[in-house]
N, C-alpha and C positions, 0 to 999 in steps of 0.2 A: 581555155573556156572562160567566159564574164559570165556575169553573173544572170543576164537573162537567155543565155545558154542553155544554163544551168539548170535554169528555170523550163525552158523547154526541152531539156532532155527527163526534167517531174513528169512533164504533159505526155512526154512518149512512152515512159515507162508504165506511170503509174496515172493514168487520164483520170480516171476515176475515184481516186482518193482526194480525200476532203485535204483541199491547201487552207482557205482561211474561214472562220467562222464568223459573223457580222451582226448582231442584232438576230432576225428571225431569218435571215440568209445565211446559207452554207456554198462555197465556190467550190468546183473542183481542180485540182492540177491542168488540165484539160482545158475547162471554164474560162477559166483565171489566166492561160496562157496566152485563150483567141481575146481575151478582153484586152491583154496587154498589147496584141497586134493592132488589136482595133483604136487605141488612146495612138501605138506609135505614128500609125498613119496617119490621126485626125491632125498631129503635133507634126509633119510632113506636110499634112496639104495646108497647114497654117502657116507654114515659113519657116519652120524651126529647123535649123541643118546642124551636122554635128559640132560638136561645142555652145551651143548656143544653152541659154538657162533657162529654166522653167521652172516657175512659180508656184508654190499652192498655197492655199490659206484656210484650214481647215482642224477640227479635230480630225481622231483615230477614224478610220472610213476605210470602206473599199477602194473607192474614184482614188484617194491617198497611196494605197498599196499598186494600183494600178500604175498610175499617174508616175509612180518612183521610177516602175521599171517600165513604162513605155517612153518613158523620157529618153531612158539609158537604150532603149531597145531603137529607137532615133538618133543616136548617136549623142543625144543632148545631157544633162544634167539637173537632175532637181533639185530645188531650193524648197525646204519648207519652211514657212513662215511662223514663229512663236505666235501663236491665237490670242497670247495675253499680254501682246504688245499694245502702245498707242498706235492710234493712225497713222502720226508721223515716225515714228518708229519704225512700220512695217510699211511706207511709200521707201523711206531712205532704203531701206535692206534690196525689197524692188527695183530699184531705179540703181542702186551700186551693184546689183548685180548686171546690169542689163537683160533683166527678164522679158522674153519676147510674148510668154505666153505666161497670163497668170488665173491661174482655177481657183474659186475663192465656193465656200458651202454656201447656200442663201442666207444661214443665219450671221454670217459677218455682211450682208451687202451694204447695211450701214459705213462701214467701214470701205465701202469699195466704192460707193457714192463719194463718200469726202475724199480720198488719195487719186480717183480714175484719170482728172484731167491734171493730174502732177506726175503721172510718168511717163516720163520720156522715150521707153524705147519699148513702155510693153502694148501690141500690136492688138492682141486678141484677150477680152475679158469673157470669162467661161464661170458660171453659176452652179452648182449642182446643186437640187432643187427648182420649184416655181420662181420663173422669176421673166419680166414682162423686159426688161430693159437692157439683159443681158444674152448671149451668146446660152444655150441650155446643154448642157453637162452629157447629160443620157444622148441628147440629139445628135450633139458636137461629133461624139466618139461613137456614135452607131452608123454613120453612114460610110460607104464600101466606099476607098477610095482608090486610086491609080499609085497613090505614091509609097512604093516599098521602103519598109525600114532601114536604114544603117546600121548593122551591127558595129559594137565600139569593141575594141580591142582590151583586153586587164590591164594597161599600164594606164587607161585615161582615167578622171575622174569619172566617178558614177554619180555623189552626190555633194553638195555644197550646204553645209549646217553654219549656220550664223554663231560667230561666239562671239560677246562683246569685249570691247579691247580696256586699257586701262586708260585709253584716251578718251574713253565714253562712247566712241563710233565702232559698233559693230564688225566683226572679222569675217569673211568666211571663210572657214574652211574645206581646203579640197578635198578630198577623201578617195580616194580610188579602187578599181573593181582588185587591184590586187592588195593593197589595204586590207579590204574586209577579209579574201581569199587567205591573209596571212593571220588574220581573227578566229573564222568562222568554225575550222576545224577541230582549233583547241577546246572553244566552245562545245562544238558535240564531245571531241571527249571528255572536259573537267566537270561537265553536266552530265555524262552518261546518260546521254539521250538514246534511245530505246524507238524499234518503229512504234512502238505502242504509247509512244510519250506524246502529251500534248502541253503546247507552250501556251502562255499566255502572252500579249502584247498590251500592259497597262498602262506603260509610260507613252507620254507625247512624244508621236513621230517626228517631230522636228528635234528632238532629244536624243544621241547618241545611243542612247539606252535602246528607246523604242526603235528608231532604226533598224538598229540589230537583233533585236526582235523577232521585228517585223520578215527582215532577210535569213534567220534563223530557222525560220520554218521549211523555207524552202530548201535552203540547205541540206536542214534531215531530213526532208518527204515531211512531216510528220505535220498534223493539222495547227492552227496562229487561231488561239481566238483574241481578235480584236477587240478592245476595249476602247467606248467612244472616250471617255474622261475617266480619272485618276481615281473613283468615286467606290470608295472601301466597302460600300452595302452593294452595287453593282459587281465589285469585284470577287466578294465572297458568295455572292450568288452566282455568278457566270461560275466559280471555280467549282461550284456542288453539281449546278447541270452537267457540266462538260467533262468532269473529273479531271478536272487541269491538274498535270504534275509538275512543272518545272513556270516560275513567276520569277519575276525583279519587279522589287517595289522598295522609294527611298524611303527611311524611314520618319517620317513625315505621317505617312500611310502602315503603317507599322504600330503608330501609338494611336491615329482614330479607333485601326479595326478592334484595339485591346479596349477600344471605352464604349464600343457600340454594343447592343445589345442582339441586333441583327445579322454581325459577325459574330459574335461569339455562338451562338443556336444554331449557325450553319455547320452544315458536316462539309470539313475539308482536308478528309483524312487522307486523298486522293494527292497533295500535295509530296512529292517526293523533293523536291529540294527550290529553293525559298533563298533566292540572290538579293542581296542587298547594298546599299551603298550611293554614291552624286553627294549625298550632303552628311553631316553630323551626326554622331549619335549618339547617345548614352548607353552608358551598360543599363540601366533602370530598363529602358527601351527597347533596350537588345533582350536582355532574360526573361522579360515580360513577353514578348515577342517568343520568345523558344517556348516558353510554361503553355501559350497557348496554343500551339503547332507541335505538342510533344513527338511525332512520332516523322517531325520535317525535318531533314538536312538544313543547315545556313551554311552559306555562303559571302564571305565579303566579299567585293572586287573595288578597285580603285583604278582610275585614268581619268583622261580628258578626252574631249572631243577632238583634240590634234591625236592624239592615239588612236584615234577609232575605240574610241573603251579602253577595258578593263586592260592594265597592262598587271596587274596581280593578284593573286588571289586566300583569303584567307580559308582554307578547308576546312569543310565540315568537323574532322576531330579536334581541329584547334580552337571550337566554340563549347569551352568548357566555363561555366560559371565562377570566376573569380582566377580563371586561371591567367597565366602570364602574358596570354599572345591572344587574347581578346581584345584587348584594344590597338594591333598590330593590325595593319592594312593588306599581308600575307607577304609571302612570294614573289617572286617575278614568274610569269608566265614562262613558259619553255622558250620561247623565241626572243627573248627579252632579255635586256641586260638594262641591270638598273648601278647607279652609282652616286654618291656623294660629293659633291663639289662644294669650292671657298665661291659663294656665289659673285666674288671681288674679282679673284684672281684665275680662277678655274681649275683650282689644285687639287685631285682628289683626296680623300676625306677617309680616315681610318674608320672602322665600325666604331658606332657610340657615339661619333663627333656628331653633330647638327650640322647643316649645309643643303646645299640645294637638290633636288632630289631630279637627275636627270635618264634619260632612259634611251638606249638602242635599237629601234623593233623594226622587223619590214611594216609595221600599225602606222609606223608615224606617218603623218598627211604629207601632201605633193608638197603643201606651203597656203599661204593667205591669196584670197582670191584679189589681184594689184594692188598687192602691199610688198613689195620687195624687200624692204628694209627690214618689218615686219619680221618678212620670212628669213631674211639671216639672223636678226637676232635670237630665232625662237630653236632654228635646225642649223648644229653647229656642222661644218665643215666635215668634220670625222663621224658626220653619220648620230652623233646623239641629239638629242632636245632637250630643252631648259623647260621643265615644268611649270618654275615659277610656284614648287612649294617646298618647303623647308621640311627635314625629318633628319633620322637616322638609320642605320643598317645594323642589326644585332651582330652576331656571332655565326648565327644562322643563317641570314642571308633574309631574315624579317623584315619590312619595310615599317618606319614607326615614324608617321607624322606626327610631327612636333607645332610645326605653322606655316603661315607662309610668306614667301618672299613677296609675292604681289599681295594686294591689299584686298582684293579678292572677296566678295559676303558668299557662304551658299544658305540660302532660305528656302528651305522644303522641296532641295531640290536643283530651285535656279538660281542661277546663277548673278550675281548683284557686283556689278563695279562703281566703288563709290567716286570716280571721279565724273560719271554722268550725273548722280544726284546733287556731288558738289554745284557741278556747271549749275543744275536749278536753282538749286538755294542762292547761290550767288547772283544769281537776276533778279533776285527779290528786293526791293527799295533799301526794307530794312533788315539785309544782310550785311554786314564787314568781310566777316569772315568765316568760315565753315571746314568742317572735317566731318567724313561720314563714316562710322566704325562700325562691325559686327558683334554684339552683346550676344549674351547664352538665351536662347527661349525654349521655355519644356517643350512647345509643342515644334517649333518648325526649325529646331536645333539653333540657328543666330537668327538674329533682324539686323535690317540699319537704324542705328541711332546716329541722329545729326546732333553735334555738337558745334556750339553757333557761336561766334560773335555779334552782338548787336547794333547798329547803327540807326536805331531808331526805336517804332513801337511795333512789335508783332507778337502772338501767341505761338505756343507751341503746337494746337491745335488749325493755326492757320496758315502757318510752311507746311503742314504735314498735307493741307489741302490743297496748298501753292503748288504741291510734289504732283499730288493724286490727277490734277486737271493736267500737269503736263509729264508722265513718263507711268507703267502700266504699275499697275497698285501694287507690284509684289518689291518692288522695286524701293517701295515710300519706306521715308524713315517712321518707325514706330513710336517712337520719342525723343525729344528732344530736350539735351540740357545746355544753358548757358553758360558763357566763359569768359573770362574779361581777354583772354588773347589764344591762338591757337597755337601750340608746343611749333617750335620748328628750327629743326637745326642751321647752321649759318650759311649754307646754299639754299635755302630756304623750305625744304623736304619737311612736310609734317612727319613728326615724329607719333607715329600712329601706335608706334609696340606701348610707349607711356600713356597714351590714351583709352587702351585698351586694358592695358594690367587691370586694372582696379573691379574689371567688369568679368576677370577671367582668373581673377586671381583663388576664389576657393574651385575652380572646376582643374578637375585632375588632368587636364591639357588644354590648350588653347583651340585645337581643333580635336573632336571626339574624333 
């Protein structure tokens, strides 16, 4: 079975129970099934045949949860778009994926007006919402048509998520319906999901996180409510209406809802366990986080987006206050094998040693969507993956990030490679030279700070503006300091761990 099988064996069983929750909409199993017939078809009579990609550009939405699996229910694959890219950020992701059809909300149409006549292969532009100059969302995917769906087999891809590379250009990866199928189940059981359990879906669907989420629900039966934005007063209100028991939220969102006043007066007793994890965290932020949720299970979990998520998990008893294996990333999940490597030589690595933290799952992705090279260097031969971060393994079999081997920023979340800011800075007149590093911030765990060389006159308030007009704001360095040269050893590799110490040196690791 795939996954919108799956989906429709919800609709035969259970028609009538509530799949996903929406704003002042309620879908049912049923609903939500002929909706997904009705998007596969429109994406049918539009050209789209199996393998072919499809676009969206949107927050959290129905038309989004639709949209994922009418694509797959066509044989096709969807692409979601990061919302808080630039324009040209999200034409390139478009256009590299060869999207035939791209569904954008009316509130990005700005954005669909500047990229429309820059891509090249996508056929058909679709609006949800009012909109005079576009193909209409509701209309597109309501009309009966002739052309029956292709069901896709579990071995294909079901979705393609954008990770960006250390090259600056964008990855996608593949992810496949048996990917998730090697996910999904453990998830119902390490969450003890219950048919009475209701999920939350807070994170952006274009985000690993929210993804599985989103497919989460259907999985257990159990009702998804949707969350349009990340937005902690929204969240702890939807989570008292709805008596939501089971959330993922980075913590990021962890340290608003502890300083709001509107979360804290909310009743969200209904919480039975509280996943966490994508970026940083502090114990300050972690135990602040329990004191307010006293009667919430945590959760860590750790992976990537090449994993499809979480490949471990830190359990609820092991989130004891000052205890040993709080700042441990957990376990490896049952299906998972994780190991230690000389990231030089690929020797594996005694517990205790530091080295590269690589991992064996049926989770791991198909590969890079035409990157070949890419995909050998990431998925070795023998079935494992290079992470590309640095830790150790206890005694126990703990997973204990240390740092990491790629250069890698996470800020609130996302994801930040600094050799695309360098590329900015470096087009700037009065740039030499430049290195962009991750510094500790209370609130969003690290930032990028650009550290510059000068060749001429410029502010540090006026790259950070040079940044903001060309790559999406979360991405800008926060600050910047000058340097008479940049460290770099004699093949000429910044020496980024010397640029960093200074800024990581009284925090109790380099990565919380």
């Amino acid at each position: 079975m795939n996954l919108t099988g799956l989906l429709r064996e919800r609709a035969a069983v259970s028609p009538d129970r509530i799949a996903y929750i929406y704003q002042d909409e309620q879908v049912t199993f049923g609903e939500f099934d002929r909706r997904v017939d009705k998007v596969a078809a429109a994406l049918r009579a539009s050209g789209v045949r199996p393998g072919d990609r499809v676009a969206i550009l949107d927050k959290n939405s129905l038309p989004h949860a639709e949209l994922l699996f009418g694509a797959a229910r066509a044989g096709a694959v969807q692409v979601p778009v990061n919302y808080r890219l630039a324009a040209d950020e999200i034409a390139y992701i478009v256009d590299n994926a060869r999207a035939r059809v791209l569904v954008a909300d009316a509130e990005f149409v700005p954005i669909l007006d500047e990229i429309a006549g820059r891509l090249e292969h996508t056929e058909h532009l679709i609006v949800i919402g009012p909109t005079d100059a576009y193909e209409d969302y509701a209309t597109w995917s309501a009309q009966e048509s002739e052309h029956a769906p292709a069901e896709e087999d579990e071995g294909e891809v079901f979705v393609q998520l954008y990770s960006s590379g250390t090259t600056g250009l964008p990855k996608g990866v593949m992810l496949t319906h048996d990917n998730f199928f090697a996910l999904l189940p453990m998830v119902d059981r390490l969450w003890d999901l219950k048919p009475e359990s209701i999920n939350m879906v807070a994170m952006p669907m274009y985000h690993i996180a929210g993804c599985t989420l989103a497919l989460g629900a259907v999985y257990a039966g159990i009702p998804g409510v949707i969350m349009r934005e990340p937005d902690p007063v929204a969240i702890a209100k939807a989570i008292e209406a709805h008596r939501v028991t089971h959330v993922f939220l980075v913590p990021v969102l962890l340290l608003f809802m502890q300083q709001i006043p509107q979360v804290r007066e909310a009743d969200l007793s209904s919480l039975r366990l509280l996943l966490y994890g994508a970026s940083p965290i502090s114990d300050e932020v972690l135990v602040g986080a329990m004191r307010l949720l006293p009667g919430t299970a945590f959760m860590q979990v750790y992976g990537l987006t090449e994993t499809t998520g979480a490949i471990t998990y830190l359990p609820p008893e092991d989130h004891v206050p000052d205890g040993p294996r709080l700042r441990s990333a957990g376990v490896a999940n049952p299906t998972t094998e994780l190991k230690i490597i000389d990231p030089a030589s690929g020797a594996d690595l005694a517990p205790g040693q530091v080295g590269e933290i690589v991992c064996r799952t049926p989770q791991n992705m198909r590969g890079y969507w035409s990157l070949e090279q890419a995909t050998r260097d990431t998925l070795l031969p023998d079935g494992w993956l290079r992470t590309g971060d640095a830790g150790y393994l206890d005694e126990d079999g703990y997973l204990f990030i240390h740092d990491r081997v790629k250069d890698m920023i996470i800020s609130g979340g996302e994801n930040i490679y600094p050799a695309e800011v360098e590329n900015v800075l470096m087009s700037h007149p009065a740039v030499a030279d430049c290195a962009v590093i991750g510094v500790p911030d209370q609130k969003w765990g690290e930032t990028p700070k650009a550290i510059v060389v000068l060749d001429g006159e410029a502010t540090g308030r006026e790259l950070i503006d040079f940044c903001r007009a060309r790559l999406a704001h979360f991405k800008c360095p926060t600050s910047v300091e000058w340097i008479d040269a940049i460290p770099r050893n004699p093949t000429g590799k910044v020496l980024k761990r010397g640029l960093r110490e200074p800024y990581w040196k009284d925090q109790t690791r380099a990565v919380h």
